[in-house]
C-alpha positions in Angstrom: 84.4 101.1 115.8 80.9 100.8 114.7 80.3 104.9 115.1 83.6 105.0 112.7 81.9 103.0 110.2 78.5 104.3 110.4 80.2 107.5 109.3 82.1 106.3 106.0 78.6 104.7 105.8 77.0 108.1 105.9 79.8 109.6 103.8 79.9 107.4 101.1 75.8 107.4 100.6 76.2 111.3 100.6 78.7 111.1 97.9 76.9 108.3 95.8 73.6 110.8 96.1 71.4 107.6 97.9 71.4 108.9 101.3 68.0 109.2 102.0 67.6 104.7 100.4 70.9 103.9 103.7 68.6 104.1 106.2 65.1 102.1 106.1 62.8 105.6 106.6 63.2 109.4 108.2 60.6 111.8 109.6 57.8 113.4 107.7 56.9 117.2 108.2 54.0 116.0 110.6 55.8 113.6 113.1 58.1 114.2 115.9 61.2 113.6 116.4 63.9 113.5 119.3 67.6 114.1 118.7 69.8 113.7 122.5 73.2 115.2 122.7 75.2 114.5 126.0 76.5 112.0 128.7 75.5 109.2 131.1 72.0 110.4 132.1 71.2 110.8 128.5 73.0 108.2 126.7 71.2 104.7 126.0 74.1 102.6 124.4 76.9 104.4 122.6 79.4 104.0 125.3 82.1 101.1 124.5 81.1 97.8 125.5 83.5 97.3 127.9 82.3 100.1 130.0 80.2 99.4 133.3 77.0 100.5 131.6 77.0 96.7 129.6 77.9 95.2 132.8 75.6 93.2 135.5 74.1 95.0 137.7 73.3 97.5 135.5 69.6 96.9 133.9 68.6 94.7 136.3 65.5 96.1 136.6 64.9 96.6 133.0 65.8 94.6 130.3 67.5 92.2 132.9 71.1 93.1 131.4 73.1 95.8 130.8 72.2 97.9 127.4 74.9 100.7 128.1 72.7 102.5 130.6 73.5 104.2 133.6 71.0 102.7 135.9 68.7 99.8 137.1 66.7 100.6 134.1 65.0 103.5 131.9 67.5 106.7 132.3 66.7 110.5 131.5 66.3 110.0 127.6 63.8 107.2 128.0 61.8 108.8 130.8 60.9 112.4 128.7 60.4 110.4 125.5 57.9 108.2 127.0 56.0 110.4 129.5 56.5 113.8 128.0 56.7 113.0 124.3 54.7 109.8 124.3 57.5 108.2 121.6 59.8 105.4 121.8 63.1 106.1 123.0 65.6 107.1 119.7 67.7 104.4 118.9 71.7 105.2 120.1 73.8 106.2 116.9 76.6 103.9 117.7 73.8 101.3 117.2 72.6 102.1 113.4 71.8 100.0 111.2 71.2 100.2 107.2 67.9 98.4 108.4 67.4 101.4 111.4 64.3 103.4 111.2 65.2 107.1 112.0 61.4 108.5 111.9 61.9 109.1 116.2 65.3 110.6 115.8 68.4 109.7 117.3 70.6 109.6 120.6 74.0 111.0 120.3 75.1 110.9 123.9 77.7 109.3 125.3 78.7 108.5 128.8 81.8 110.4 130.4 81.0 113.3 127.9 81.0 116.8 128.7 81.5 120.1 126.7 85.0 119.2 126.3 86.8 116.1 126.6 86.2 115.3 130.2 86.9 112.0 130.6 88.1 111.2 127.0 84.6 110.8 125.6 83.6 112.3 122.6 81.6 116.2 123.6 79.4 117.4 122.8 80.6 119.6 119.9 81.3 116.3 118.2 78.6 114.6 118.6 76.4 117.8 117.0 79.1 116.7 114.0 77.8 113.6 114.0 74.1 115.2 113.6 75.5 117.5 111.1 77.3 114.8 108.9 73.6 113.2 108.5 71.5 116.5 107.9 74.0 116.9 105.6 73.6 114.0 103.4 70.2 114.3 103.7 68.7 112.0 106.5 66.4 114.5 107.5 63.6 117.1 106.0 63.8 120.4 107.5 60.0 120.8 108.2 60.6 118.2 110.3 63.6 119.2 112.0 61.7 122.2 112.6 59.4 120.3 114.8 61.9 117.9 116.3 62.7 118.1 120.0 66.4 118.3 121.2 67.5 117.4 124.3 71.3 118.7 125.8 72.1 117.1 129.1 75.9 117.7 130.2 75.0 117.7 133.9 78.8 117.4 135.5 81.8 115.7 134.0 83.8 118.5 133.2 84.0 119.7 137.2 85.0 115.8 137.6 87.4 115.6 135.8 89.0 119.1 136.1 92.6 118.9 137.9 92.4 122.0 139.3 91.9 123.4 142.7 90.9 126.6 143.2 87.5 128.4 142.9 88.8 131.0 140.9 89.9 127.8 138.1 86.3 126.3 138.3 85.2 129.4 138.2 86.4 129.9 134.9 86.0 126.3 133.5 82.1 127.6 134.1 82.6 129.9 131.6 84.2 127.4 129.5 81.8 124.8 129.8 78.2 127.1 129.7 80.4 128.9 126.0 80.7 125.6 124.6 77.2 124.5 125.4 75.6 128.2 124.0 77.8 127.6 120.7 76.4 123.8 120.4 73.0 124.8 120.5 73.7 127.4 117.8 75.1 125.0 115.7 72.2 122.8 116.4 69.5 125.6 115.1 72.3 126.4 112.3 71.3 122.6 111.2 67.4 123.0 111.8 66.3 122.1 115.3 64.3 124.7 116.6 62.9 123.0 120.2 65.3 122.1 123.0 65.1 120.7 126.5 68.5 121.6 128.1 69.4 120.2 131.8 71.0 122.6 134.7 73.8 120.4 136.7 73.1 117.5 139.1 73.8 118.4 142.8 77.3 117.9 142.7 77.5 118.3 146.7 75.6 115.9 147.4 76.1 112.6 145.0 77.0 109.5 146.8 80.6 109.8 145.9 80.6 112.7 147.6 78.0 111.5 151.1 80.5 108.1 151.3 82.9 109.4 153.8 79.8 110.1 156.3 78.4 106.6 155.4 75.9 108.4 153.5 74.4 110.5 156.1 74.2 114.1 155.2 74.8 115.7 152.3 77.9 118.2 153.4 78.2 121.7 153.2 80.8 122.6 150.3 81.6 126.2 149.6 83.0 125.6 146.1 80.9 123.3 144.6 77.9 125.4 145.5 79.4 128.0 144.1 80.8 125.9 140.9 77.1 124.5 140.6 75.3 128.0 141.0 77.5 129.6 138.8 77.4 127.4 135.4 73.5 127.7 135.6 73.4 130.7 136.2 75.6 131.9 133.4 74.2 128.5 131.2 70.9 130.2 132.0 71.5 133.7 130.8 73.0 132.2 127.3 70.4 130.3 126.4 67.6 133.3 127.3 70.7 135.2 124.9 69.6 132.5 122.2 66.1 132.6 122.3 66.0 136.5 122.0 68.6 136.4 118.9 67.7 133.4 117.0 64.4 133.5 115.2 61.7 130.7 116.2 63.6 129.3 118.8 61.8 127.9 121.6 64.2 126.6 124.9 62.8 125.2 127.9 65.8 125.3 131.4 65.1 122.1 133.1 66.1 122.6 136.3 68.2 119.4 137.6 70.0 120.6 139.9 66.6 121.7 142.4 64.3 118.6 141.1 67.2 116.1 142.2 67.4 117.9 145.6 64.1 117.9 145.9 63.9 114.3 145.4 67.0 113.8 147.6 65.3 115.9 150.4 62.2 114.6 150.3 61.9 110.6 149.2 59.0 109.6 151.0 57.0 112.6 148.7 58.2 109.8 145.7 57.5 106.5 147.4 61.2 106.2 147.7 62.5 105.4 151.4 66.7 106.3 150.4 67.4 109.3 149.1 71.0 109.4 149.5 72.6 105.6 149.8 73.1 104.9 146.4 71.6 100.5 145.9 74.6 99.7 144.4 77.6 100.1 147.1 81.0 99.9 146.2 82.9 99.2 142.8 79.4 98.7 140.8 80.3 96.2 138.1 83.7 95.3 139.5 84.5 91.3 140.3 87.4 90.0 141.7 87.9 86.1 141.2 84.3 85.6 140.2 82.9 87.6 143.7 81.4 91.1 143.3 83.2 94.3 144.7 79.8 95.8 145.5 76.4 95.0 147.4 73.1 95.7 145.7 69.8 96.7 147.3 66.6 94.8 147.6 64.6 97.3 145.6 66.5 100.2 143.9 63.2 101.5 143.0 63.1 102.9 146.5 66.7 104.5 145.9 67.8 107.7 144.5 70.7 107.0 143.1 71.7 103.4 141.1 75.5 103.6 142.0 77.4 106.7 143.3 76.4 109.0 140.3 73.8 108.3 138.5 69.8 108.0 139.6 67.6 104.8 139.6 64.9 104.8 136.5 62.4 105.5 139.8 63.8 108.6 140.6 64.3 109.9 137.2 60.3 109.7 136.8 60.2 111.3 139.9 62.7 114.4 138.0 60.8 114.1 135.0 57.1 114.5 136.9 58.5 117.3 138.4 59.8 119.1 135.5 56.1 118.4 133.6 53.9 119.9 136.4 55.7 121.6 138.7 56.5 125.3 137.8 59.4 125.6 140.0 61.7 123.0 137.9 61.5 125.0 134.3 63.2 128.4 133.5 61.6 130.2 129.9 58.2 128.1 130.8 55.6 127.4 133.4 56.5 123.7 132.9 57.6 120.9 130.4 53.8 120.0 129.8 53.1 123.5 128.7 56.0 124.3 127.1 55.4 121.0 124.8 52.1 122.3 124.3 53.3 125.7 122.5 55.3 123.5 120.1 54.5 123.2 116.3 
């Protein structure tokens, strides 16, 4: 409800010619900004409030109460904006205000996104409309969209919520799923955005909802999936090198999730974490039943992984985001998020 009225907001300032007096301030040429597009990892509250993201236990490690992240705390968003952008977190759209100061940018994601509908959450393409409707009506100066940083993170939901069964239909949902990413990012650099951070998948074969049935033991072998996973960045990774070569000052670092998460999973103790695949929160995270919880919670999920059986704790997404910065083995298109930041405008 409050994303539908932001946007007759947005469209009736656009029409009335005040656009730029809606919203208390925007970007100069010389300041940075950072626009998110995607799901759970990425969003920081424009999921509805009745999802589990607003529910005890999640942030109880930071704020203390749910905000409509995906963890104990801080989630992907956070994480690069403070340690790789040095910049508060952008506020969530959903959460705009006339009295909202846009000068950091903004966070479109929502959780349960994907490239398409996945699980009946906005995708991406629509939430680079929402962008679109505000560059539009003249939110933003393009000098400094020029300089703004974008981050894509669509690191899964479409393989969850696919019906089908065979490797030759996830297969082709790759296809799907890297196309509608590559055109996304066009539009984006159609609109102005020049700089974008975009994630390769999670581990898909080796989440906690997938290591339950061994009591989270091992992380099983899974023929499909690695080949599901391998594929989309693979082909995600040849579009986006497609981009950069056709579209005129576009600079795109490939942050590779899918091997910094496995190396975090494989390796804990290398990130003062002592569980790398028990998730802290066990069970129906968020769920009660006559006033008594449906799940058990760690001591310290900062020596977790994973928060609940998908997402990571605000620990290990440091852990991600260190390794991205300084390790050259976690970028494609750039020795590493630090340097590649450092070639910026």
């Amino acid at each position: 409800m409050r994303i539908f009225l932001l946007l007759c907001l947005l469209c009736l300032n656009a029409q009335s010619g005040s656009a730029r007096f809606a919203l208390r301030s925007q970007a100069t040429a010389t300041s940075r900004m950072l626009f998110v597009f995607g799901d759970s990892y990425a969003d920081t509250g424009n999921s509805p409030r009745t999802g589990n993201g607003w529910k005890f236990p999640y942030g109880e490690t930071w704020p203390g109460s749910g905000t409509g992240r995906y963890s104990n705390g801080f989630v992907l968003t956070d994480i690069l904006a403070s340690e790789a952008l040095h910049m508060p977190s952008p506020p969530p759209y959903a959460q705009l205000t006339v009295n909202s100061t846009l000068a950091g940018g903004i966070n479109f994601a929502v959780a349960g996104s994907g490239a398409g509908y996945a699980y009946g959450s906005p995708p991406f393409a629509t939430q680079v409309g929402w962008f679109a409707t505000m560059v539009k009506a003249g939110y933003f100066q393009r000098e400094a969209l020029a300089r703004a940083v974008v981050l894509v993170s669509v690191a899964g939901n479409d393989y969850g919520a696919y019906n089908g069964s065979t490797l030759q239909g996830y297969l082709a949902l790759a296809h799907d799923v890297a196309l509608k990413i590559d055109l996304g990012v066009r539009d984006l650099y159609s609109l102005g955005a020049r700089n974008f951070m975009v994630s390769s998948l999670s581990p898909l074969a080796c989440t906690p909802a997938r290591t339950f049935p061994s009591n989270y033991s091992a992380c099983e072998k899974n023929v499909t999936v690695d080949e599901v996973v391998s594929t989309h960045n693979y082909l995600l990774g040849n579009r986006l090198k497609n981009i950069t070569a056709n579209l005129n000052d576009t600079s795109i670092v490939y942050l590779q999730q899918t091997a910094a998460m496995e190396r975090v999973l494989k390796n804990p103790s290398l990130f003062n974490l002592t569980e790398g695949i028990r998730p802290c929160c066990v069970g129906l995270c968020s769920q009660m039943l006559a006033g008594v919880p449906l799940f058990s919670l760690c001591e310290n999920p900062d020596q977790h992984m994973f928060w609940d059986n998908i997402h990571p704790t605000q620990a290990a997404w440091k852990a991600v985001v260190n390794l991205y910065m300084n390790d050259t083995a976690f970028t494609q298109f750039s020795p590493s998020l630090k340097e590649w930041l450092h070639t910026l405008p």
